[in-house]
C-alpha positions as CSV (number, residue, x, y, z in Angstrom):
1,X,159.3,226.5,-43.3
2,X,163.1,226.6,-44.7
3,X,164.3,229.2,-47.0
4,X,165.9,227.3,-50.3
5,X,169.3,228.6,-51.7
6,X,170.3,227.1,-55.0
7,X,172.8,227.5,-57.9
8,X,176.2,225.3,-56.7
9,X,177.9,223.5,-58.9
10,X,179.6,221.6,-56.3
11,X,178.3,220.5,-52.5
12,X,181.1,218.8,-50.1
13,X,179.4,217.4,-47.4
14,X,182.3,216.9,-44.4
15,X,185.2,218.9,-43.4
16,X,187.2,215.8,-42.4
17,X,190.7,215.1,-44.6
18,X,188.8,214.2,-47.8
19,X,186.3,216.9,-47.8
20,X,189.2,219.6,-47.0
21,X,191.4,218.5,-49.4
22,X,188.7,218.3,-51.8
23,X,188.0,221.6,-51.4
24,X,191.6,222.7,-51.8
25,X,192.2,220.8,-54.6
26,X,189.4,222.6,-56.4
27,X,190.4,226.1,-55.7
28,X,193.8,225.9,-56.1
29,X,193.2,224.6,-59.8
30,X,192.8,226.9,-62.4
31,X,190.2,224.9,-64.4
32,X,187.6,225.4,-61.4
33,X,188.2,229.0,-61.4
34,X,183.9,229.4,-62.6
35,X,182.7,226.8,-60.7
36,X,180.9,227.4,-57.1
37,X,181.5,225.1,-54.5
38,X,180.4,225.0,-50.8
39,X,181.8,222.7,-48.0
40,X,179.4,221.9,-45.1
41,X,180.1,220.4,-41.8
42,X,178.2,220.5,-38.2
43,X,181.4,222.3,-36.8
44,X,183.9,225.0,-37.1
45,X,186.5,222.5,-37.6
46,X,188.6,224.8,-34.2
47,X,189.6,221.8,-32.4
48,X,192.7,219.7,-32.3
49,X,190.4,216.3,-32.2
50,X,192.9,214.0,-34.3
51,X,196.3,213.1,-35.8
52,X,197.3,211.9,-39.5
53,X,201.0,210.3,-39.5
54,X,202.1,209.1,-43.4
55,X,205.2,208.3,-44.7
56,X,206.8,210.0,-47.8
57,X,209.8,210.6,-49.6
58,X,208.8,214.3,-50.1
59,X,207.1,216.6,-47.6
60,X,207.6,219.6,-48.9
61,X,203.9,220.0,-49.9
62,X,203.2,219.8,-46.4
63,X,206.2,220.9,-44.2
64,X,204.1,223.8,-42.7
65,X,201.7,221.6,-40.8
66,X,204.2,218.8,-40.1
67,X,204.6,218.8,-36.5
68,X,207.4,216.1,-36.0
69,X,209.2,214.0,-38.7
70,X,211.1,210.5,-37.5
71,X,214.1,209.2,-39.4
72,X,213.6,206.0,-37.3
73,X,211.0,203.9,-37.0
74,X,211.2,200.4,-34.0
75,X,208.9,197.2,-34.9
76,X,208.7,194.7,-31.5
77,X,207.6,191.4,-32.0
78,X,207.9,188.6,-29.8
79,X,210.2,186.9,-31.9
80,X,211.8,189.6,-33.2
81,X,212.5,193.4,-33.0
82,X,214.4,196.1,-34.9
83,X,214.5,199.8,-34.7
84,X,215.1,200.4,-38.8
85,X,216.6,203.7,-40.3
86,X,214.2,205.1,-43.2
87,X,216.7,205.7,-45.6
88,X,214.8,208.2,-48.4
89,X,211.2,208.5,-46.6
90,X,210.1,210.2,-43.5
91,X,207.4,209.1,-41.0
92,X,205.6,212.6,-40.3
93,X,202.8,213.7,-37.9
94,X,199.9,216.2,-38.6
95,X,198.0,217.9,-35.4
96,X,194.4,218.2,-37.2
97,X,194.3,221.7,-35.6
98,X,197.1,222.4,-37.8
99,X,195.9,221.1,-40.9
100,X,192.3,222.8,-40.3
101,X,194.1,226.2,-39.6
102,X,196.1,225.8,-43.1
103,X,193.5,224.6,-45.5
104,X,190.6,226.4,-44.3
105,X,192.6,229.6,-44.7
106,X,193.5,229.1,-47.9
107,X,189.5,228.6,-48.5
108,X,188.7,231.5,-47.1
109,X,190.7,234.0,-49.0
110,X,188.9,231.6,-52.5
111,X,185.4,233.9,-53.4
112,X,184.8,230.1,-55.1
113,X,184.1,228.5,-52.1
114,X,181.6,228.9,-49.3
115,X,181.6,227.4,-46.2
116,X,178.6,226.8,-43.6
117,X,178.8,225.2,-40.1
118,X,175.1,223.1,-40.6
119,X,174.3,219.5,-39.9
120,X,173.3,217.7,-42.8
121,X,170.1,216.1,-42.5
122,X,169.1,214.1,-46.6
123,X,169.6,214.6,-50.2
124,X,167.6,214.1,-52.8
125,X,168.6,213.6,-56.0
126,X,166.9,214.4,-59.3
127,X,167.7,214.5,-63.0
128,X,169.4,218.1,-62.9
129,X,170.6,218.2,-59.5
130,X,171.0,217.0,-56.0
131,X,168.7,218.5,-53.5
132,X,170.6,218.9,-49.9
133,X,168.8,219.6,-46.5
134,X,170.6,220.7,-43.9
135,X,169.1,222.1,-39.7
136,X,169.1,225.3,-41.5
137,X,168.1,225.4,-45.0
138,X,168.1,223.8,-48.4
139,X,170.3,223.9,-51.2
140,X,170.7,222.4,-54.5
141,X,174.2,221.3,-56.3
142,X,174.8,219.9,-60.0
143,X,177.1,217.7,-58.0
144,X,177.3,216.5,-54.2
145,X,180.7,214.7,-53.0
146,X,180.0,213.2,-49.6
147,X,181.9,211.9,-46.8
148,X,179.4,211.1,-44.7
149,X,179.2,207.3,-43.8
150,X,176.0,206.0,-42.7
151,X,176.7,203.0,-40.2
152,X,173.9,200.7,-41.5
153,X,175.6,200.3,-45.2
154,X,178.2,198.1,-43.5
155,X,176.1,196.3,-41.0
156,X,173.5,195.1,-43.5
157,X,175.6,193.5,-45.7
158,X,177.4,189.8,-45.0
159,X,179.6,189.4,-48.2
160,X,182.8,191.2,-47.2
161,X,184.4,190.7,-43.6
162,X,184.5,194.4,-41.1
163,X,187.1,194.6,-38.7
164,X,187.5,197.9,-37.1
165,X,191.1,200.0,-36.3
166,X,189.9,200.8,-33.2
167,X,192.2,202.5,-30.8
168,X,192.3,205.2,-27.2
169,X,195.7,207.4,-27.6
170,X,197.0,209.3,-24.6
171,X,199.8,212.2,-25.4
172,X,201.4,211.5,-22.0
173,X,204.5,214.2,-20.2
174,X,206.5,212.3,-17.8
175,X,208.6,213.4,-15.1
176,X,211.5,211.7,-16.2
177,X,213.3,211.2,-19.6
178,X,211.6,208.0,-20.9
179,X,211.3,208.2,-24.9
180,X,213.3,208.5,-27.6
181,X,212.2,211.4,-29.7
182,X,214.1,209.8,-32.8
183,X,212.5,206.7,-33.0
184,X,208.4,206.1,-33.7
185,X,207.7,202.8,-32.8
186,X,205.4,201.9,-35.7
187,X,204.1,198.9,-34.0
188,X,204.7,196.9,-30.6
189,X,203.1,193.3,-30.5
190,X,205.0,192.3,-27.5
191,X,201.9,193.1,-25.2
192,X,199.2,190.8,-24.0
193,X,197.2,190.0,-27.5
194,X,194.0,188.1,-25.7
195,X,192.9,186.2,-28.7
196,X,193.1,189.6,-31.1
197,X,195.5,192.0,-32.8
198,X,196.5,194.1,-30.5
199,X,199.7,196.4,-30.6
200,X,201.3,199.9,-29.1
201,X,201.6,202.6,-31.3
202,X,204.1,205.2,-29.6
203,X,205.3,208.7,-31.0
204,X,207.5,210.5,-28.9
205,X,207.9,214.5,-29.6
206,X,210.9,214.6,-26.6
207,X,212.0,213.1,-24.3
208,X,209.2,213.7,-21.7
209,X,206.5,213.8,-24.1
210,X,204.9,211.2,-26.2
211,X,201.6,210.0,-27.9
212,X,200.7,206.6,-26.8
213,X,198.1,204.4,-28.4
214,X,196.7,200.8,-27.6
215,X,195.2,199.9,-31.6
216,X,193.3,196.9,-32.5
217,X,192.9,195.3,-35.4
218,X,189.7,193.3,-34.5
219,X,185.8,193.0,-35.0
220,X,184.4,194.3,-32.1
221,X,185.1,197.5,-29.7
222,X,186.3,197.4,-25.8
223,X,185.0,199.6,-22.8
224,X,187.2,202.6,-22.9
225,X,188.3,201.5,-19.1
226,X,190.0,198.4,-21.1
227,X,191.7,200.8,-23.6
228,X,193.1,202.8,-20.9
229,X,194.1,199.9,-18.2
230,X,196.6,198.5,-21.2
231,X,198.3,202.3,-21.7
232,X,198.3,202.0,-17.8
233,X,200.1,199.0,-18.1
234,X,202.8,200.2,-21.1
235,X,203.6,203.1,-19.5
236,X,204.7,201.4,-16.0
237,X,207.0,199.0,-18.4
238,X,208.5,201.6,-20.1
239,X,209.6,202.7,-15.9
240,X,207.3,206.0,-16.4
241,X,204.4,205.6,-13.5
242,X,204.4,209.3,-12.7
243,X,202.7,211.3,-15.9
244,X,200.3,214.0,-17.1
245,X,198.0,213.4,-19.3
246,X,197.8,216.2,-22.3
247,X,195.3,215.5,-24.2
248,X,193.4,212.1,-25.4
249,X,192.1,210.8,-29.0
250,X,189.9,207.6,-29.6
251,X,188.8,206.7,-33.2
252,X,187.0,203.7,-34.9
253,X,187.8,203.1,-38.4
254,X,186.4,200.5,-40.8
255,X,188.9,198.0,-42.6
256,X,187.1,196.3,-45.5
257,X,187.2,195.4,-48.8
258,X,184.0,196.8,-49.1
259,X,183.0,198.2,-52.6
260,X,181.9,201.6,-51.3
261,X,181.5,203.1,-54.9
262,X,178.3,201.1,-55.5
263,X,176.5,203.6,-54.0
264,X,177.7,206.3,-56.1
265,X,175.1,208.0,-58.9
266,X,175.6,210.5,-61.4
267,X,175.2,213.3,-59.3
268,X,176.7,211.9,-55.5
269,X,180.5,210.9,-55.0
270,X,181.4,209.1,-51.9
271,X,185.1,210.5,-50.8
272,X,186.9,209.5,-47.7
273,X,186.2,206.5,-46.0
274,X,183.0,206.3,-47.2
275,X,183.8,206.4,-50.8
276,X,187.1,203.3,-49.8
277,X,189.8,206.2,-49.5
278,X,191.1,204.6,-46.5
279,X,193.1,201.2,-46.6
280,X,191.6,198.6,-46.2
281,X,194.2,196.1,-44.4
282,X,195.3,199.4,-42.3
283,X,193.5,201.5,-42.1
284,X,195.7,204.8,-43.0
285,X,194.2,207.5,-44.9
286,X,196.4,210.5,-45.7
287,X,198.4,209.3,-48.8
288,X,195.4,207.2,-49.9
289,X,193.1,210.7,-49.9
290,X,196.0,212.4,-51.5
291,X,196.0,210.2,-54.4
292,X,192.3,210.0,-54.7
293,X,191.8,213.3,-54.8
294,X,194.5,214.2,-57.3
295,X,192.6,211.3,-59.3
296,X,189.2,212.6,-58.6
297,X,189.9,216.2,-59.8
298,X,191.5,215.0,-63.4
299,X,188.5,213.1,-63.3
300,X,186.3,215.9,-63.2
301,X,188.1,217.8,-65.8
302,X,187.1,215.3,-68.6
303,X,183.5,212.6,-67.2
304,X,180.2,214.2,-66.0
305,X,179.0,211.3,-64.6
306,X,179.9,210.8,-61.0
307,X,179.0,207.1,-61.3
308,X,182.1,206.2,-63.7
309,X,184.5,207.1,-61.2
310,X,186.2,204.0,-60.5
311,X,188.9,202.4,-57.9
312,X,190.0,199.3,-59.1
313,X,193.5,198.5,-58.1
314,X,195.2,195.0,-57.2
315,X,195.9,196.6,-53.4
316,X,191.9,195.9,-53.2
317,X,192.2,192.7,-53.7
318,X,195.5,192.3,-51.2
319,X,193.2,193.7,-48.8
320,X,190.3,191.1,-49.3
321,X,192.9,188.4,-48.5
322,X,194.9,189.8,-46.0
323,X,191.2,191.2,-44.1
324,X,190.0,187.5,-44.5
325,X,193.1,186.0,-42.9
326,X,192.3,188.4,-39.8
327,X,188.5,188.6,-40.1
328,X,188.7,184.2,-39.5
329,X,192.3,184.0,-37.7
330,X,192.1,187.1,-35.4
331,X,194.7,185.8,-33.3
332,X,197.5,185.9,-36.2
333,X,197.8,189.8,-36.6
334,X,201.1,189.9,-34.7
335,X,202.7,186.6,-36.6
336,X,201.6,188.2,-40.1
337,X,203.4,191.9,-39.3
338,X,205.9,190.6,-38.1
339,X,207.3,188.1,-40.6
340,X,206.6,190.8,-43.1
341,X,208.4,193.4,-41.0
342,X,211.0,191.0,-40.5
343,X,211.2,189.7,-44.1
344,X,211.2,192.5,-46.1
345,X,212.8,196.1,-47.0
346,X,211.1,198.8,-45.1
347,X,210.9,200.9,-48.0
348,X,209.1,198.2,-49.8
349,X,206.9,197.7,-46.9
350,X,206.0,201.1,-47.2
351,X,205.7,201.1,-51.1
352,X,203.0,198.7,-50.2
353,X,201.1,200.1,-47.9
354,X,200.7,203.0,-49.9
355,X,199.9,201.3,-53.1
356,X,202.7,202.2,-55.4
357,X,204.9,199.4,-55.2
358,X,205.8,196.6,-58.7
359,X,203.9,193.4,-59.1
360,X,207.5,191.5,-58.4
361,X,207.2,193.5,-55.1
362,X,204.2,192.3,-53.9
363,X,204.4,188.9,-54.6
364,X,207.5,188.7,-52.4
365,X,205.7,190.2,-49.5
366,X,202.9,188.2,-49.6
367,X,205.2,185.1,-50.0
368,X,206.7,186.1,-47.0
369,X,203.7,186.3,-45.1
370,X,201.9,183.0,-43.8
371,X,201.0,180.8,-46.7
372,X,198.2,178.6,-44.9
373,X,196.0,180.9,-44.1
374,X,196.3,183.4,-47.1
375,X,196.0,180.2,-49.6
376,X,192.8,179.5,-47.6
377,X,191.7,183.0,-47.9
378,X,191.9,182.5,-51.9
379,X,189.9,179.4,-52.3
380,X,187.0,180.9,-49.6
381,X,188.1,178.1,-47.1
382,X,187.4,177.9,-43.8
């Protein structure tokens, strides 16, 4: 039989980005200062298991973690390549070790916040609280904010198109002097695409040493062997065949229009990806969980009910379009990046992206982009 423990006003369930800054947000904030709050996740969060890169025009919130910052960043297309300076912004990279290490001891020295290495098995919720089981024990919140995905909600449902970001990175040291350490190339089409969108990410931290990622933009996964065949391939045209490999990453992350807060209640938030904190057409999350968060807690400080929380923005709608275009016309991914890499400011590219940029900006990115298919795309044509 499990023990019950009860009495928090607020249950995080995942210590991913969302859930951690989450936590962070609420015990750094004055206004919380009565509230009890614990964060649960199946591991100690001890592992350097990921990378978040974002661009800004101000780090400083985050220059402790930052392990690299480029002032450069290369697009390659077939048709067209250019290695761009970022004038005002930064393209920065966070080792999730890193990022664990910081936030978690900052929640450590809270006496708000409890934090318990259990795997979450259901909820329950009722009209006074949610009721969450766990391999251990049970425990009862006034308010549950969960991160947790579960894969069915996207499979069972036909209305809005799923590709996945799916991608293998090596962090690669070479025997000779390959990269440029200055320049992150954000995206390089001018590989084999096979029918898909297919591109190289590459971030080199010196001249020897370099994170190398083969991403797609497409509906269905490859055998790892594929995946790693393709870095294989890179790293013999870039002239280094003799390397150690570091370390490794893989990841799969959902790009959809999906409205993911349908599923919220009173009592139960979806953050992170499975609340649509991660962009859609992109698939990049750090800003977008920064500003969701920052939302979510001024949020909290005036509604009680979970289930008024709202994201309604235009970029949702971008993102239904641009996912459609690439959901029927796979094969178009490098075209469509790079006429709007070409086309456009990167700064405005970025302003984008992020979902800060002007109306007037928008428009003229996606009237640089191909008409045909986008105008299709708004009509529901095939």
């Amino acid at each position: 039989m499990q023990n019950t423990s009860t009495d928090y006003d607020y249950l995080i369930l995942g210590a991913g980005l969302s859930g951690l800054m989450l936590a962070q947000a609420l015990v750094s904030d004055p206004y919380f200062k009565d509230k009890r709050t614990l964060l649960l996740d199946k591991s100690e969060k001890n592992t350097n298991d990921r990378t978040w890169c974002f661009w800004s025009e101000n780090t400083r919130d985050w220059d402790a973690v930052i392990s690299k910052k480029w002032e450069r960043i290369a697009f390659k297309g077939e048709n067209f390549s250019a290695e761009t300076p970022l004038e005002s912004y930064s393209y920065n990279k966070i080792e999730g070790i890193d990022f664990y290490e910081s936030v978690c001891r900052k929640l450590r020295a809270s006496n708000q916040l409890t934090f318990k290495t259990e795997a979450f098995l259901n909820l329950t919720e009722t009209a006074e609280y949610v009721e969450v089981t766990t391999s251990a024990t049970t425990y009862t919140a006034g308010k549950v904010f969960s991160s947790i995905l579960p894969p069915e909600r996207l499979k069972n449902q036909t209305k809005y198109p799923v590709l996945q970001q799916h991608f293998i990175g090596w962090e690669v040291r070479t025997q000779e002097p390959v990269f440029d350490p200055e320049v992150a190339t954000f995206m390089d089409f001018t590989i084999p695409q096979r029918g898909n969108t297919r591109f190289m990410y590459l971030l080199p931290t010196a001249p020897n040493k370099a994170l190398v990622e083969y991403t797609l933009f497409s509906e269905h996964l490859l055998p790892d062997e594929e995946y790693e065949a393709a870095i294989e391939d890179y790293m013999e045209a870039l002239g280094a065949s003799q390397y150690e490999l570091v370390s490794t990453e893989k990841g799969s992350i959902p790009m959809t229009a999906y409205p993911f807060e349908k599923h919220n209640t009173r009592r139960l938030l979806h953050i992170g990806t499975a609340g649509g904190w991660t962009r859609g057409s992109t698939g990049y999350t750090f800003t977008y969980t920064l500003k969701r968060t920052a939302e979510l807690v001024a949020f909290l400080k005036k509604e009680t009910n979970l289930n008024t929380f709202k994201i309604a923005d235009r970029y949702r709608w971008y993102d239904k379009l641009l996912l459609d275009v690439l959901y029927r016309k796979n094969e178009l991914g490098a075209s469509l990046f790079t006429q709007m890499f070409q086309k456009n400011e990167i700064s405005k590219i970025f302003r984008f992206l992020d979902g800060t940029s002007s109306l007037k900006d928008d428009l003229q990115i996606i009237w640089s982009l191909p008409k045909k298919e986008f105008i299709k795309s708004f009509f529901g044509l095939n």
